[in-house]
C-alpha positions in Angstrom: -15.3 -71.0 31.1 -13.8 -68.3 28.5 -10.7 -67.0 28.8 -7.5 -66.0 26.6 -4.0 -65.8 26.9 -1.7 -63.1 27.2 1.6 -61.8 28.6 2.1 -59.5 31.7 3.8 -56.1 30.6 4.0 -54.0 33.8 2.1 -52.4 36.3 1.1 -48.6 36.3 -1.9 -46.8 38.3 -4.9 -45.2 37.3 -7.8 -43.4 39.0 -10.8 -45.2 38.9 -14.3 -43.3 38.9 -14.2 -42.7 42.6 -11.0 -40.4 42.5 -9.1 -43.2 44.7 -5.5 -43.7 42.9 -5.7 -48.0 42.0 -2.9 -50.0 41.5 -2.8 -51.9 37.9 -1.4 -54.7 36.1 -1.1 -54.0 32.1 -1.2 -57.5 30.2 -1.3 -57.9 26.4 -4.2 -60.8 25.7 -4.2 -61.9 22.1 -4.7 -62.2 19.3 -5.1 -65.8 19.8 -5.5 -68.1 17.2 -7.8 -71.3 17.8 -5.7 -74.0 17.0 -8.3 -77.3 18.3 -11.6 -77.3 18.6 -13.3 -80.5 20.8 -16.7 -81.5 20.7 -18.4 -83.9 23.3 -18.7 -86.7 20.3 -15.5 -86.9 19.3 -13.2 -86.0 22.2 -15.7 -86.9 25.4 -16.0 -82.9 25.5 -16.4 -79.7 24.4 -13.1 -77.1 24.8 -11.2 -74.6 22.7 -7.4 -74.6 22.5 -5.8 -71.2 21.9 -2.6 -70.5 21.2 -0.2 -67.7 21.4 3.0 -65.8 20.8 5.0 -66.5 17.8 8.0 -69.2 17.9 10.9 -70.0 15.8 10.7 -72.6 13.2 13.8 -74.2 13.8 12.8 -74.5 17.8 9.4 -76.3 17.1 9.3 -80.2 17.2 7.6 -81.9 13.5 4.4 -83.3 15.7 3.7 -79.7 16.0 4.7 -77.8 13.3 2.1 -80.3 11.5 -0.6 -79.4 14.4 -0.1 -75.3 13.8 -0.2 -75.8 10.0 -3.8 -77.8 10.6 -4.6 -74.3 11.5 -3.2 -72.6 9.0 -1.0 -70.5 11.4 2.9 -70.2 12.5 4.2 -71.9 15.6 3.5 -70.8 18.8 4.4 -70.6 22.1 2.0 -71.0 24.8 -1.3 -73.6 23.9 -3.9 -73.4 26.4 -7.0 -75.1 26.5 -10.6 -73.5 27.6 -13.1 -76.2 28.4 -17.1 -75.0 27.8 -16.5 -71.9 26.3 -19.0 -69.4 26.4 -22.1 -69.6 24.4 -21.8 -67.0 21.9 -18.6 -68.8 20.7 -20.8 -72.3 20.5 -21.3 -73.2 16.6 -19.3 -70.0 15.7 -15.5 -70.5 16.2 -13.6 -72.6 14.0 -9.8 -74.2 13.6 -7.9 -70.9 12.5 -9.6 -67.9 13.8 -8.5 -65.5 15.9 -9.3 -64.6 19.4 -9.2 -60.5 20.4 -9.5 -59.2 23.6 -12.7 -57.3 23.2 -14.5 -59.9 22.4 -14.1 -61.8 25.5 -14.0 -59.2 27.9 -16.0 -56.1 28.7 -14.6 -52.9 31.0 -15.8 -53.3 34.7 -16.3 -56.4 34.8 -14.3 -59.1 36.7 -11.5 -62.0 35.8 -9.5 -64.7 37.3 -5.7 -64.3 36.6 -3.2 -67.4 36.7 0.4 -67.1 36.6 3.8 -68.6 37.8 5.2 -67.1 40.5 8.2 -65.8 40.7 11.2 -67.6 41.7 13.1 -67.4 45.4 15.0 -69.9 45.5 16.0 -72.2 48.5 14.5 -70.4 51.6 14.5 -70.3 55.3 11.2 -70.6 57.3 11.1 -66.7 58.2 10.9 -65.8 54.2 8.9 -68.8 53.4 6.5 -69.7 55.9 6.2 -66.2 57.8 8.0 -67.4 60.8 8.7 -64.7 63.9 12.0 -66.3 64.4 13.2 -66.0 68.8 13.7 -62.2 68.4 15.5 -61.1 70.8 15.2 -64.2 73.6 17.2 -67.3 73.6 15.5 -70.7 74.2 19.1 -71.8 73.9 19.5 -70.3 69.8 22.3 -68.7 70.5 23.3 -66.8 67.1 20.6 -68.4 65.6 17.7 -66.3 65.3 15.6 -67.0 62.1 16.4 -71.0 63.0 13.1 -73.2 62.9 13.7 -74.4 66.5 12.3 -77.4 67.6 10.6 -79.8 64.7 10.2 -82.8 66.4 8.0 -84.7 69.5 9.2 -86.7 72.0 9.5 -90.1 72.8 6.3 -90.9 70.7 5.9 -90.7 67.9 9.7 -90.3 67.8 9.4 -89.0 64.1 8.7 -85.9 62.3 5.2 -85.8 60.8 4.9 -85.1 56.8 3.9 -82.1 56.2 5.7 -80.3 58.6 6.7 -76.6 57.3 10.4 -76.0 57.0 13.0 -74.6 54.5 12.8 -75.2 51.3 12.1 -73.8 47.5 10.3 -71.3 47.3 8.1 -69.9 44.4 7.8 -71.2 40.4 3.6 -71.8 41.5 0.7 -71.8 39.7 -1.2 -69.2 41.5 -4.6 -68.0 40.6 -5.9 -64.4 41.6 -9.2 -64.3 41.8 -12.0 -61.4 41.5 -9.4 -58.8 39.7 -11.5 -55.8 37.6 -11.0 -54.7 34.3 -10.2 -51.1 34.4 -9.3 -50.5 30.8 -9.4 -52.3 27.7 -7.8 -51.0 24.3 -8.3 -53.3 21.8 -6.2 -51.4 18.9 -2.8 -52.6 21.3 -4.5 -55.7 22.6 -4.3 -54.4 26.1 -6.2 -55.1 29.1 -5.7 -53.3 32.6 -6.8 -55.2 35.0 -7.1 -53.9 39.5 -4.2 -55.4 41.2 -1.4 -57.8 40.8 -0.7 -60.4 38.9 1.7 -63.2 39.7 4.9 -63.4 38.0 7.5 -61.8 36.8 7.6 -59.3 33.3 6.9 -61.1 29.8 5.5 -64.3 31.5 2.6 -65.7 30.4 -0.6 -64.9 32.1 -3.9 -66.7 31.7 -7.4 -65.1 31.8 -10.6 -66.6 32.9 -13.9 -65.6 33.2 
């Protein structure tokens, strides 16, 4: 699996070769610098870590600081690591090189995305669990028409079973998107315009796999 990490910019729309109008997500990938490489003889086996986005000095803990300067590079932000990277990297990458775009990826073809999803907050079951709510009959709600109703059985199991969907926090996932296209790639900004959305919000971190 290769991959690289970037940061999600925006989203725009372009027309793709078919005339139809196609929603976009614009993410800046790279440059990342390899910061760890693993072998199967050493470490059990074989992955790249990459790391990204520049980070103060003073906000970097010593145990890092000394794993960056290994490297030969400033701190950074997000490390990721990409386990069996693909072969034309095998034998060729090394602690302190850096990762661009367009050498990973190629236009048309296709990635997996994985983000954090945005935040909601404490929710009810309507927002967070698609719920109809009573509409407009009563079933004895009263006022209380996005209310879960009824969570429980009856006399056995007299409990609520795990598991059950109610109100809660919603959002702040790991999601993966899968099958997204790569529209456009311009490797002078180290962008990548990929077919769809994304998960999360502006500036956050995205990961790209292959």
């Amino acid at each position: 699996m290769s991959g690289i990490i970037g940061k999600k910019i925006g989203m725009t729309s372009i027309y793709g070769a078919d005339g139809r109008n196609v929603a976009c997500t614009v993410i800046e990938a790279g440059p990342c610098v390899v910061t760890q490489v693993k072998n199967e003889s050493t470490d059990g086996y074989k992955a790249i870590q990459l790391s990204y986005d520049e980070r103060k000095d003073k906000n970097t803990p010593k145990a890092l600081k000394g794993h960056f300067a290994k490297a030969k590079t400033t701190p950074k932000k997000k490390v990721v690591e990409f386990r069996d990277f693909r072969e034309e990297f095998e034998g060729q990458v090394k602690i302190g090189d850096k990762i661009m775009v367009g050498e990973v990826f190629k236009e048309a073809e296709f990635l997996d995305a994985i983000g954090t999803s945005k935040g909601k907050g404490f929710q009810g079951v309507v927002k967070r669990h698609g719920f109809a709510g009573v509409g407009e009959a009563t079933h004895g709600q009263h006022n209380r028409l996005r209310a879960p109703g009824s969570i429980g059985a009856c006399s056995f199991p007299s409990r609520v079973f795990k598991g059950i969907r109610m109100a809660g926090r919603t959002g702040g996932d790991r999601v993966k998107v899968i099958n997204l296209q790569i529209m456009k790639i311009m490797p002078e900004k180290n962008l990548i315009v990929v077919s769809g959305s994304v998960p999360g919000a502006k500036n956050s971190y995205v990961i790209l796999e292959k």
